[in-house]
C-alpha positions as CSV (number, residue, x, y, z in Angstrom):
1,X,15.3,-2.1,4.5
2,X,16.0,-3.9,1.4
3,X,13.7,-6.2,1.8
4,X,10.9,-3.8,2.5
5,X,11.8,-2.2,-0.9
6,X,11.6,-5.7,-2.6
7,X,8.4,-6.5,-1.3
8,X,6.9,-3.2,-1.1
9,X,7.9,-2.8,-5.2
10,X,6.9,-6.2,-5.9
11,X,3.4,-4.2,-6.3
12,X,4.3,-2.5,-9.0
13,X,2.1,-3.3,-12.0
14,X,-1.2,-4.2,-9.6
15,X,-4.1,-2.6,-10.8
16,X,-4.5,0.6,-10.5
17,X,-0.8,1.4,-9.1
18,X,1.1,3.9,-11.0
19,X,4.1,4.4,-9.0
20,X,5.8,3.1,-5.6
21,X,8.6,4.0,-3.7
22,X,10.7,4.2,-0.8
23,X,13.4,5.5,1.4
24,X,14.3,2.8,4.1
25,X,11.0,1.9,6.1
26,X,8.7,4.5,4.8
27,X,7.5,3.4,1.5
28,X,4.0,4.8,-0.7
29,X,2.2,3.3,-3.6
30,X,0.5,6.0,-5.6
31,X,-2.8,4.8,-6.8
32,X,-4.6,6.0,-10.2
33,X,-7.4,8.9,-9.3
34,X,-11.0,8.1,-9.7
35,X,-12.0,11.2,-12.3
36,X,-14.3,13.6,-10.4
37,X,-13.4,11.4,-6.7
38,X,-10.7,12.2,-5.4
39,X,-8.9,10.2,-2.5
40,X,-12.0,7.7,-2.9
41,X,-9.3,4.6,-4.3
42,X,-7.1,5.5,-1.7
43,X,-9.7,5.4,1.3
44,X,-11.2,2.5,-0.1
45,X,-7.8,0.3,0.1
46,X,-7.5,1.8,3.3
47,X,-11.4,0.2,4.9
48,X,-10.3,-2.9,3.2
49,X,-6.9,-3.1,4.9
50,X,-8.2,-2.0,8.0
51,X,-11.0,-4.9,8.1
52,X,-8.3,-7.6,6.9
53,X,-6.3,-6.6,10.1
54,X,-3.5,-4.3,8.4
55,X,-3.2,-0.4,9.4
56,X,-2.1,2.2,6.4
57,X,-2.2,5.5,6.2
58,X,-3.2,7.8,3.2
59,X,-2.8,10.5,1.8
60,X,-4.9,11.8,-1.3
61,X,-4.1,9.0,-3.8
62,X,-1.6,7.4,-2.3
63,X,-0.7,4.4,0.4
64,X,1.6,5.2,3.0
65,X,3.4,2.5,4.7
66,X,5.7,3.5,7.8
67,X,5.9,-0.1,9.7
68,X,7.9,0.2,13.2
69,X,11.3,0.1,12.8
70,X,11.4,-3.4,15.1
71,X,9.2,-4.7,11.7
72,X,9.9,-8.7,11.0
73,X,10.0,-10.2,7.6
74,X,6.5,-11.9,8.5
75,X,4.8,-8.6,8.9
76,X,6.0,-7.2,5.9
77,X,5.0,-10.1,3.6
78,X,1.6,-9.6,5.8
79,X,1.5,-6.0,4.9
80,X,2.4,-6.2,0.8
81,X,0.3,-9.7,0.9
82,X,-2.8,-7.9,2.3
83,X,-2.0,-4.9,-0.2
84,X,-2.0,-7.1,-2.8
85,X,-5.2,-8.4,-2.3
86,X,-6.8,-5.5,-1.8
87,X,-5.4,-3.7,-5.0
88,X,-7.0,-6.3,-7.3
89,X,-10.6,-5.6,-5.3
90,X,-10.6,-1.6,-5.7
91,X,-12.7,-0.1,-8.5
């Protein structure tokens, strides 16, 4: 868990993040609206995860990460890696 929450707030100050959080395994990073769009950030991140080969959920503004509890310190430095990535591509 601990090093879920290191990683996973390791994103904080990416672009666009305002706030990220967690309690054990389930961790979300609450993106910052498009005026007038909402949920469009969010869904975006989540096409560009998707095609990179990473699954997320969202919901409105915000990434929500619940990896398996069996998770390996490989897939979550996969998981914040990909994130990262695709935070510095969203509008």
């Amino acid at each position: 868990g601990k090093y879920f929450a290191d990683a996973l707030h390791s994103l904080k100050g990416e672009l666009h993040v305002i706030d990220d959080r967690n309690i054990g395994l389930v961790g979300a990073i609450e993106l910052e609206g498009i005026a007038g769009q909402p949920t469009k950030r969010a869904f975006s991140a989540f096409l560009k995860a998707f095609n990179a080969g990473v699954l997320i959920r969202t919901t409105g503004d915000t990434i929500a990460l619940t990896p398996p509890l069996i998770v390996e310190k490989a897939h979550i430095d996969r998981i914040v890696d990909t994130l990262r990535q695709v935070l510095k591509t969203l509008e």
